[in-house]
DRENDO-1510 file (C-alpha; in Angstrom, 1 decimal, always signed):
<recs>
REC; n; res; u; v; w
REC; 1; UNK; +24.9; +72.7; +34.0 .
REC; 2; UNK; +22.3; +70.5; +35.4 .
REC; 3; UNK; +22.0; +66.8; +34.0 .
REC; 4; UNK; +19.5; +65.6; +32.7 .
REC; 5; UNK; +17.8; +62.0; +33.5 .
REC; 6; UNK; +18.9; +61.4; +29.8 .
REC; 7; UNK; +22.3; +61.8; +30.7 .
REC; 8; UNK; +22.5; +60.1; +33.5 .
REC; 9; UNK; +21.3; +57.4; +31.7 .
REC; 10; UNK; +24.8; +56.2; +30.9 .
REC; 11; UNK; +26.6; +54.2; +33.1 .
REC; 12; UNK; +23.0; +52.1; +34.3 .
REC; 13; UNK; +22.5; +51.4; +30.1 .
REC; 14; UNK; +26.5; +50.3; +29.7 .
REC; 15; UNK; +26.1; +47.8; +33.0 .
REC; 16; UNK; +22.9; +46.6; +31.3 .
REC; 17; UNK; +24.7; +45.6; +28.2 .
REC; 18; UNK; +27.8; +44.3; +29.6 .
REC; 19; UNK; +25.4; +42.4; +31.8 .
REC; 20; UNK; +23.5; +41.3; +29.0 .
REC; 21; UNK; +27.0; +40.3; +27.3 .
REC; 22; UNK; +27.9; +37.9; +29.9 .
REC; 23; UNK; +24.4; +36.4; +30.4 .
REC; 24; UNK; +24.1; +35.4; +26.6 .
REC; 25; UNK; +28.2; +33.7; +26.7 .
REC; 26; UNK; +27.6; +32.0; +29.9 .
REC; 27; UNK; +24.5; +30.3; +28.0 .
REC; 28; UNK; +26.6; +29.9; +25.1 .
REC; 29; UNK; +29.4; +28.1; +26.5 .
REC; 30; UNK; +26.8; +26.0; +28.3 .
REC; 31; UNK; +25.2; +24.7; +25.6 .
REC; 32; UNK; +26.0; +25.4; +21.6 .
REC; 33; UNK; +30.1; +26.7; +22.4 .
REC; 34; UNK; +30.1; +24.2; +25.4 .
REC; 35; UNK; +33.9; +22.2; +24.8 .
REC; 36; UNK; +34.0; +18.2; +24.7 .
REC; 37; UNK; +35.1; +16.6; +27.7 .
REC; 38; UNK; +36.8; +14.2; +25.6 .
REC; 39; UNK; +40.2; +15.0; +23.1 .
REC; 40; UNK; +40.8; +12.3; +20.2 .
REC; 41; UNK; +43.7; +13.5; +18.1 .
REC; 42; UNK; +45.1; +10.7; +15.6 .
REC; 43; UNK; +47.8; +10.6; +12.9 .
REC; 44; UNK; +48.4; +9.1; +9.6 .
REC; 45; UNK; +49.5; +6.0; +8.9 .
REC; 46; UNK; +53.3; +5.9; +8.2 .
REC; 47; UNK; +54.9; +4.6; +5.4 .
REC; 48; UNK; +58.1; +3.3; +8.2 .
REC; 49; UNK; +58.1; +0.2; +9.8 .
REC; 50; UNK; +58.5; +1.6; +13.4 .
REC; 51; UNK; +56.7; +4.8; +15.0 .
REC; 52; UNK; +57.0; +6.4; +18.0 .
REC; 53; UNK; +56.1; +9.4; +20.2 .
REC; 54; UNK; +58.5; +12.3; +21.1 .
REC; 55; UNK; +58.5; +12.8; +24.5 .
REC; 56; UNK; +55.7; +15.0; +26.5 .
REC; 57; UNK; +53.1; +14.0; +23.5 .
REC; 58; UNK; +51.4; +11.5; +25.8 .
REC; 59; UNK; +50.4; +13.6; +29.1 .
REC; 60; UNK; +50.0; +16.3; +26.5 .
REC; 61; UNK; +46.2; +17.2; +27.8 .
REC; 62; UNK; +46.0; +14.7; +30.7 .
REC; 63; UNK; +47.9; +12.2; +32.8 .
REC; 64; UNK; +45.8; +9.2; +31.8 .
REC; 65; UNK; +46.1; +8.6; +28.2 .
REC; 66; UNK; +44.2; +5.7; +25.6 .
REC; 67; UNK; +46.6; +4.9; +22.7 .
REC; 68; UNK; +44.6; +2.9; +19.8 .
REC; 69; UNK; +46.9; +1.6; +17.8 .
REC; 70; UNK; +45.2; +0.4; +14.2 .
REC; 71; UNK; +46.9; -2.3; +11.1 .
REC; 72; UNK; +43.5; -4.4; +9.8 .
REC; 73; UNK; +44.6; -7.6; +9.1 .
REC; 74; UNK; +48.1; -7.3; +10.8 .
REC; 75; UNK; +49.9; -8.0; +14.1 .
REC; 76; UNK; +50.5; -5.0; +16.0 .
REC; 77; UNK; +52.9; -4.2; +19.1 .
REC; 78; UNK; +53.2; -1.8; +21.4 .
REC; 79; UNK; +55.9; -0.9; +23.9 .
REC; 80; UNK; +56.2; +1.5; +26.4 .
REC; 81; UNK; +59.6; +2.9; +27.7 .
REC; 82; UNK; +62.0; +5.5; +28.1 .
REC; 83; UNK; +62.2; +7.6; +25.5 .
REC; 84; UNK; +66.1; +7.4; +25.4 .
REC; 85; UNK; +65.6; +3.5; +25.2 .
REC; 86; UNK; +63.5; +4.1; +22.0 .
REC; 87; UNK; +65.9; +5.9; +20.5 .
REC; 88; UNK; +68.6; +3.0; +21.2 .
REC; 89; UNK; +66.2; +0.8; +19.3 .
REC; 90; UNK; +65.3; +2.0; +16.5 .
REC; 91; UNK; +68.8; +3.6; +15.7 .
REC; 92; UNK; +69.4; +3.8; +12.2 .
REC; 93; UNK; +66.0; +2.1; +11.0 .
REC; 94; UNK; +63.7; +4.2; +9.2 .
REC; 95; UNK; +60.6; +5.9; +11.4 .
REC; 96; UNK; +58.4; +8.2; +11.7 .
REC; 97; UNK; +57.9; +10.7; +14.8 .
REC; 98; UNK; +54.9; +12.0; +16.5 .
REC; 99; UNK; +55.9; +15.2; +17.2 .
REC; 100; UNK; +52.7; +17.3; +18.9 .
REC; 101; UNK; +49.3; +18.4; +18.1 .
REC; 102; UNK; +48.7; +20.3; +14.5 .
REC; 103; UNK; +45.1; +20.6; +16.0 .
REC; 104; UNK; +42.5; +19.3; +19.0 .
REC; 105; UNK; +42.0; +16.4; +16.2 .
REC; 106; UNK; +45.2; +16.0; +14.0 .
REC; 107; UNK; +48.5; +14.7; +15.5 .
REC; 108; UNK; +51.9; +16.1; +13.9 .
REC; 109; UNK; +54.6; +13.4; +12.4 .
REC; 110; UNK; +57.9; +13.5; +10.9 .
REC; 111; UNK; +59.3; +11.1; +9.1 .
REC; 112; UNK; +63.0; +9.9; +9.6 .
REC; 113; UNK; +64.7; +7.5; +6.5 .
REC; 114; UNK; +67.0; +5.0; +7.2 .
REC; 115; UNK; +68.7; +1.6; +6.1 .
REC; 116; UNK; +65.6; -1.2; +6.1 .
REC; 117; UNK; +66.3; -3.8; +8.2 .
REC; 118; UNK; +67.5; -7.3; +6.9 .
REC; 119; UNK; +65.0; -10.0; +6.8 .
REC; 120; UNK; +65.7; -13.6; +7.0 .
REC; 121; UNK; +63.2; -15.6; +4.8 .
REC; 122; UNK; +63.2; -18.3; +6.7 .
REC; 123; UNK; +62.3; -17.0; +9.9 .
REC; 124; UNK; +60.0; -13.9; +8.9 .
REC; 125; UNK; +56.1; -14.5; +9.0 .
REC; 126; UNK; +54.2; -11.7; +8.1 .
REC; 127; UNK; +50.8; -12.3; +10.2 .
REC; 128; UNK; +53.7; -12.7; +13.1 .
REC; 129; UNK; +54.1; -9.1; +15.2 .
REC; 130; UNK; +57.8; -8.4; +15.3 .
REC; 131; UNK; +59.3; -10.7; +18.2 .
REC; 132; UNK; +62.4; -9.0; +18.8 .
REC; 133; UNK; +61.1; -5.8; +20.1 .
REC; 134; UNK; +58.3; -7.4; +22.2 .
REC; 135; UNK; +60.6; -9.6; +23.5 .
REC; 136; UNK; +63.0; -6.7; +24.6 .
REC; 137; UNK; +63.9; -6.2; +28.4 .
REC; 138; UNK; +64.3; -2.1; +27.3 .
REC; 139; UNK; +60.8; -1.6; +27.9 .
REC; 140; UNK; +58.5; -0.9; +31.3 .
REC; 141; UNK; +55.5; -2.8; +29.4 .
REC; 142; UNK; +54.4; -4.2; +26.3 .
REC; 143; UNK; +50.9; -5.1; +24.4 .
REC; 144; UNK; +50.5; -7.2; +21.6 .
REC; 145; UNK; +47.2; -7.8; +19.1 .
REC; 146; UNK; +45.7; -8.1; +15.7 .
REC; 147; UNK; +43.9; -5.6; +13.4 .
REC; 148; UNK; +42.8; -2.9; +16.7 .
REC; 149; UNK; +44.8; -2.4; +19.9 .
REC; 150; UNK; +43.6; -0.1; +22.7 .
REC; 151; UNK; +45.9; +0.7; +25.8 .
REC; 152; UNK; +45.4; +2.8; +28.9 .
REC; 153; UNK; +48.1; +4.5; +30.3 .
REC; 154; UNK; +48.5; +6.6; +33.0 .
REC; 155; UNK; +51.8; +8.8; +32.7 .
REC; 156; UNK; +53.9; +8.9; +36.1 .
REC; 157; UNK; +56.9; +10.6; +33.8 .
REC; 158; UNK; +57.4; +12.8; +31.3 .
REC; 159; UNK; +60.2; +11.2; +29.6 .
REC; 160; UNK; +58.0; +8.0; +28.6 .
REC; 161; UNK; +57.2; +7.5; +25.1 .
REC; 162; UNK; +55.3; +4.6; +22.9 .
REC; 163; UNK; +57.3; +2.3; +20.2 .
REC; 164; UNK; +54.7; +0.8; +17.2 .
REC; 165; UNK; +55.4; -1.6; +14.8 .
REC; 166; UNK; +53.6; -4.4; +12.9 .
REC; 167; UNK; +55.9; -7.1; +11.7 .
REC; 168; UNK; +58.5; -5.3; +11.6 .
REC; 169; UNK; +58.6; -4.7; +8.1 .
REC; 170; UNK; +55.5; -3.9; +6.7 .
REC; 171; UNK; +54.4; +0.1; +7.7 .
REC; 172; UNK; +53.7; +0.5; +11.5 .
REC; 173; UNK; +49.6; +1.0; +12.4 .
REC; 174; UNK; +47.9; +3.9; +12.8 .
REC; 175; UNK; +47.9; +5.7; +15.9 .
REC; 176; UNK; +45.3; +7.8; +17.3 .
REC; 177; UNK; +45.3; +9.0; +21.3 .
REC; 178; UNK; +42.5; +10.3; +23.6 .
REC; 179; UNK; +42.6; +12.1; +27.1 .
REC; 180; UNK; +40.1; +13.2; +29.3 .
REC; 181; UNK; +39.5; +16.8; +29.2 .
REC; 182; UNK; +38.3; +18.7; +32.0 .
REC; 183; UNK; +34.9; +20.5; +31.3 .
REC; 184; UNK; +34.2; +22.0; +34.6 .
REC; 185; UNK; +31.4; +24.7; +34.5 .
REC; 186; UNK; +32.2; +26.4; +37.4 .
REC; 187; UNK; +33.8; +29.3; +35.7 .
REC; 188; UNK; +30.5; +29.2; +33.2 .
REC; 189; UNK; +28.2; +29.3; +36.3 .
REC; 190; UNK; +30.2; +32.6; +37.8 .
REC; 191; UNK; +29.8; +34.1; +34.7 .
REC; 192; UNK; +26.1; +33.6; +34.2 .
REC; 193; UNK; +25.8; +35.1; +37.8 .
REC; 194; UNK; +28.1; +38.0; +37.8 .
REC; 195; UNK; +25.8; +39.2; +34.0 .
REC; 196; UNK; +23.3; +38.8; +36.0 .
REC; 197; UNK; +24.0; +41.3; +38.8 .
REC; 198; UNK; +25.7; +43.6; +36.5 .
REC; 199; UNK; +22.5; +43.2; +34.1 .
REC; 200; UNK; +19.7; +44.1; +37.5 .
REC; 201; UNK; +22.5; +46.8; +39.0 .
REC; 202; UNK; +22.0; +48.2; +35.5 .
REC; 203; UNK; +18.3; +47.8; +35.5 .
REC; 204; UNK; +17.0; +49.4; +39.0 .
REC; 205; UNK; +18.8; +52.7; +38.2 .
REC; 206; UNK; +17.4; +53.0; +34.4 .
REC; 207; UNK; +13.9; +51.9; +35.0 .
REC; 208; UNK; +14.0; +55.0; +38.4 .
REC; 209; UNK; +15.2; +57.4; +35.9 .
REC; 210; UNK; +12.8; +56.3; +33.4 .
REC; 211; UNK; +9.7; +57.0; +36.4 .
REC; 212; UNK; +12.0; +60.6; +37.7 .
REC; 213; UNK; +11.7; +62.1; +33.7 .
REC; 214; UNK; +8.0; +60.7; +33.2 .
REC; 215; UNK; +7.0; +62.3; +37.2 .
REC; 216; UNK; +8.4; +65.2; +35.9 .
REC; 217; UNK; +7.2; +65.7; +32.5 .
REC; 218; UNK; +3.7; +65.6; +34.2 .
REC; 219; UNK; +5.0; +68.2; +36.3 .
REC; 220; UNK; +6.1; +70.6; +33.7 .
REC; 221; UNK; +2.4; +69.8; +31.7 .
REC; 222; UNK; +0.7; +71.0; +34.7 .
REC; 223; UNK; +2.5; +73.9; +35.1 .
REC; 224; UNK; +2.4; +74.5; +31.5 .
REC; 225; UNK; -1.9; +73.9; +31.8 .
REC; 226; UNK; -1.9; +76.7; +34.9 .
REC; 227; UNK; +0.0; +79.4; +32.9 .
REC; 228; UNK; -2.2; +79.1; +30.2 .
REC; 229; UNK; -5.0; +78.9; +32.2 .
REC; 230; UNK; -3.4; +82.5; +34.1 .
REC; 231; UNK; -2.9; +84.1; +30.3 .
REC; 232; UNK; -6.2; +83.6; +29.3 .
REC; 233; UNK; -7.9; +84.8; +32.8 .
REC; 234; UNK; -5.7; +87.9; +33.1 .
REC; 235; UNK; -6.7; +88.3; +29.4 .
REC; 236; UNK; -10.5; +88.2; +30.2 .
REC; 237; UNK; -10.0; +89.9; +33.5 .
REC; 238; UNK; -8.8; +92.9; +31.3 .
REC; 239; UNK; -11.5; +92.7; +28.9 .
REC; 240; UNK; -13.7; +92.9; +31.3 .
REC; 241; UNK; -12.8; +96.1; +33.3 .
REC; 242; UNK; -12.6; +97.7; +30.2 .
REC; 243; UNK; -16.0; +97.0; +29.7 .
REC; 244; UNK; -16.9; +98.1; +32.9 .
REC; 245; UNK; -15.0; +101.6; +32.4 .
REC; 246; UNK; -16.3; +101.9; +29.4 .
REC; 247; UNK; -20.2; +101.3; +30.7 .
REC; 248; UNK; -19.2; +103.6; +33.7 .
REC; 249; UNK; -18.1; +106.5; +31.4 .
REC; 250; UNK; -21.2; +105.9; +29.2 .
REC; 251; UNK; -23.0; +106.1; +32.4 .
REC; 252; UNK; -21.7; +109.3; +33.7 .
REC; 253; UNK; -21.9; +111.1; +30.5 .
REC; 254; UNK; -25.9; +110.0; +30.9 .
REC; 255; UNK; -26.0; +111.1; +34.0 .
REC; 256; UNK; -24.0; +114.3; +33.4 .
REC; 257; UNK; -26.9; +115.1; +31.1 .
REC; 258; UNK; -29.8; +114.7; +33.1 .
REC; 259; UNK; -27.7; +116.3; +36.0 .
REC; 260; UNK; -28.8; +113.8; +38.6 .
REC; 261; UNK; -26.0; +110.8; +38.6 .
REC; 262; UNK; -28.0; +107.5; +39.5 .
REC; 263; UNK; -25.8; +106.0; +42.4 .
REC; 264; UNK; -27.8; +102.9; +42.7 .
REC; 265; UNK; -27.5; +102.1; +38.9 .
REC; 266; UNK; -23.4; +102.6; +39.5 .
REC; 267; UNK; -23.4; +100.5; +42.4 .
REC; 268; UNK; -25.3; +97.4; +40.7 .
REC; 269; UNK; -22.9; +97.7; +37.7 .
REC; 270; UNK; -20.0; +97.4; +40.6 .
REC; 271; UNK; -21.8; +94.8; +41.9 .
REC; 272; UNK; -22.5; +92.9; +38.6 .
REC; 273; UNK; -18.7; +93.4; +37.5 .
REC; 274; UNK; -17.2; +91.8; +41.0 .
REC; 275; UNK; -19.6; +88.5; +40.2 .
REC; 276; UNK; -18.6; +88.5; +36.4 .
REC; 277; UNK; -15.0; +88.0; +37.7 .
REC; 278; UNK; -15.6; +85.9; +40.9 .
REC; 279; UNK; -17.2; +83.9; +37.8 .
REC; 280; UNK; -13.7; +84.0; +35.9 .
REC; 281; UNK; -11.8; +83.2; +38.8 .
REC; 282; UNK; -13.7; +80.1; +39.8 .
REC; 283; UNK; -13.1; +78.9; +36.4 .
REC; 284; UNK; -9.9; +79.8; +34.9 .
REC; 285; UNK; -8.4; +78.3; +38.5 .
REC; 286; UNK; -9.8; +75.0; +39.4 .
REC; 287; UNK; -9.9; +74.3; +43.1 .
REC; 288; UNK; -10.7; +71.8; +44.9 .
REC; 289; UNK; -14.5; +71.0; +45.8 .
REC; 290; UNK; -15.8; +73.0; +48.4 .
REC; 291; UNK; -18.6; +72.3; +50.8 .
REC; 292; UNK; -21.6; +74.4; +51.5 .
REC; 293; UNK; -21.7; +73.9; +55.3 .
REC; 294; UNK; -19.4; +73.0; +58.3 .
REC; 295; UNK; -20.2; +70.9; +60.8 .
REC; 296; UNK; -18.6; +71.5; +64.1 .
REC; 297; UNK; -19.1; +70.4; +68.1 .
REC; 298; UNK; -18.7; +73.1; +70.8 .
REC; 299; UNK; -19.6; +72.1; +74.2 .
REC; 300; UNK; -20.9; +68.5; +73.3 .
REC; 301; UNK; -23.1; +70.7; +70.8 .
REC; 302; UNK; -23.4; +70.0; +66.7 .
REC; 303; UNK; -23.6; +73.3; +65.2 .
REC; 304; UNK; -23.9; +73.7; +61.2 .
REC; 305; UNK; -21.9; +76.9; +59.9 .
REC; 306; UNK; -22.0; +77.6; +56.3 .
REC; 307; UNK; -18.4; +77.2; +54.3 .
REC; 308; UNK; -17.0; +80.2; +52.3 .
REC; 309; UNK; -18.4; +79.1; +49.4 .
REC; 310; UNK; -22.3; +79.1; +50.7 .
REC; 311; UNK; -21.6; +82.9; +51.9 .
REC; 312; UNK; -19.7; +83.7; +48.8 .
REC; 313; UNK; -22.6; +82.6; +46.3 .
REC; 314; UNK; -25.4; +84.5; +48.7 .
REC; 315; UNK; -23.4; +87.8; +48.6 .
REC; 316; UNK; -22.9; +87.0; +44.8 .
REC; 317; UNK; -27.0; +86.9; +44.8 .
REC; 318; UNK; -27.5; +90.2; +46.7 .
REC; 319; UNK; -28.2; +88.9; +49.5 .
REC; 320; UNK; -27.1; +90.0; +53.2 .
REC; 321; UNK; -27.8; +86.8; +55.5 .
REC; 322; UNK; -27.7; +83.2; +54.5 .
REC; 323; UNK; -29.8; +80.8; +56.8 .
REC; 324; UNK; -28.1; +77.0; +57.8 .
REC; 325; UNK; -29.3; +75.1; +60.9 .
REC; 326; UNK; -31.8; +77.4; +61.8 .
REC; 327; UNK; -29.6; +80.4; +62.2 .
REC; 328; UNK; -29.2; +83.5; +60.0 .
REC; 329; UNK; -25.3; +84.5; +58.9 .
REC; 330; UNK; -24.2; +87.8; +57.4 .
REC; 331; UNK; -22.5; +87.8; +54.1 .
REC; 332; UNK; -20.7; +91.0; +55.1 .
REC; 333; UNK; -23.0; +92.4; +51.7 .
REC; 334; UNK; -22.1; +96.2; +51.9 .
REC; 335; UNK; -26.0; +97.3; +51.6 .
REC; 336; UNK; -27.2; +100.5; +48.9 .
REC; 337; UNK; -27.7; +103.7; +50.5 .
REC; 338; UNK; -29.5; +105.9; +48.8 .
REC; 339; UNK; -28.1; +110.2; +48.8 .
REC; 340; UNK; -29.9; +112.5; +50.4 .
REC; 341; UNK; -30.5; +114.5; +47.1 .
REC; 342; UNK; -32.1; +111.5; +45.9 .
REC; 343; UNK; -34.6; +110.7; +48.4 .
REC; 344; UNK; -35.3; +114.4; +48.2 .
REC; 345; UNK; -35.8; +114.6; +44.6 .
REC; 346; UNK; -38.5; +111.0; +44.6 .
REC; 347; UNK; -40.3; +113.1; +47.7 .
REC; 348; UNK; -40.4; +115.9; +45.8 .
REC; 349; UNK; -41.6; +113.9; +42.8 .
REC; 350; UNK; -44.4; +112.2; +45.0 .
REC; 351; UNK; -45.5; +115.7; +46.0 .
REC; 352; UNK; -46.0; +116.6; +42.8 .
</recs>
């Protein structure tokens, strides 16, 4: 079975699309779907006096890490350290866990109850950060503040973790971390590309079939055009010989009753039928437009020769030579003859 340009229409339409596909998401992730290059998670503030981080939570996304810690109005301390070292601290006290990511802007906690530490009246001051854990030789680094404290760290170990606490009695502040994300749109770029070779690859082939069914639907209209144009002159064609038999029979039964057929009358009827259909042919098929003369050199000589066509309407007109540049051509018109019994039967009528 042959296929059809429809058919093969397939596989160019379905690069197209997915073409198409990867153009519009490679613009989308550009622009509207295009992710931040920043990642701010934050938790709740606890109800424990001490908070800290499991371990892994703080080169979570990246290696460098900001930890904001947050207690309006109150001290705030922060120490870094080994996450085993933590865990030595805050042994028994109650705290509260960071333990991941719920989302890209919510951090996870679990909260761990314990004895309260004992405080001595005389020595507490609540506007004083908690002395004993800043003071601590357990920790790799420590930051103190009031109200908002913001830290940069950059994570050479996975086992490090934060500590957070206030006065040590009150709740701990609120934490809330941001990394760096990376954002590179190299893979965006690729994509765009690779649409858009898929999307022309697609194209070419389509718009070739599209110009191969239109070339030939013109081809099948012409051919339809000459067929009709065949039916109806083969149609005529008949209808006209059928006239001419008919006028032939009506001329012989004429002449069968005056005894002398008229041969010249039978010849010009010949003659009138063949240019009736010459007629027909020139018009039910078109050709080309002919010329009337040829113009040819022979010998360094211009001579002028009539075309087919001059000698074809002279013979149609009865005549036997056509003159062009001064010459005379013959049309190759078979001339009339007329019988001996006719050219008896006129001298015998002049006689009379």
């Amino acid at each position: 079975m042959v296929n059809t340009p429809t058919k093969r229409q397939g596989i160019p339409i379905a690069l197209s699309a997915l073409g198409l596909i990867m153009v519009i998401a490679g613009l989308l992730f550009a622009t509207v779907l295009r992710p931040e290059s920043t990642v701010t998670a934050q938790a709740e503030r606890p109800e424990t006096p001490y908070e800290t981080t499991v371990s892994g939570l703080l080169g979570l996304v990246d290696t460098k890490v900001t930890v904001h810690a947050e207690a309006p109005g109150q001290p705030i301390v922060l120490a870094l350290g080994r996450d085993a070292d933590a865990q030595a601290w805050i042994g028994e006290l109650p705290n509260t866990q960071l333990t991941g990511l719920s989302s890209w802007q919510v951090i996870a906690s679990t909260k761990h109850d314990g004895e309260k530490p004992e405080v001595n009246a005389d020595e507490f001051a609540a506007d004083e950060f908690d002395k004993a854990l800043a003071q601590s030789d357990m920790w790799l680094d420590v930051k103190t503040g009031k109200d908002s404290l913001s830290w940069d760290i950059t994570m050479d170990g996975s086992g490090l973790v934060i500590l957070a606490a206030t006065n040590g009695v009150d709740p701990a502040p609120k934490i809330s971390l941001t990394w760096q994300r990376d954002a590179s749109s190299a893979w965006i770029i690729a994509l765009t590309v690779i649409g858009l070779i898929l999307l022309l690859l697609g194209l070419v082939p389509f718009l070739a079939l599209q110009r191969t069914r239109k070339e030939h639907a013109r081809t099948e209209e012409a051919r339809e055009r000459r067929q009709r144009a065949l039916h109806k002159f083969s149609d005529l064609k008949s209808s006209f010989s059928k006239d001419a038999a008919s006028k032939s029979a009506r001329d012989s039964e004429k002449s069968g009753e005056n005894s002398k057929p008229s041969a010249q009358n039978s010849v010009k009827a010949e003659e009138d039928h063949q240019r009736r259909v010459s007629l027909l042919e020139r018009q039910a098929r078109p050709v080309a437009e002919e010329r009337t003369e040829i113009t040819t050199t022979i010998g360094g000589k211009t001579h002028v020769l009539p075309s087919r066509r001059a000698i074809r309407e002279a013979r149609a007109r009865g005549e036997a030579e056509v003159s062009m540049g001064g010459q005379s051509f013959a049309t190759g018109l078979i001339p009339v003859i007329p019988r001996s019994d006719d050219a008896e039967s006129d001298k015998k009528g002049e006689d009379e």
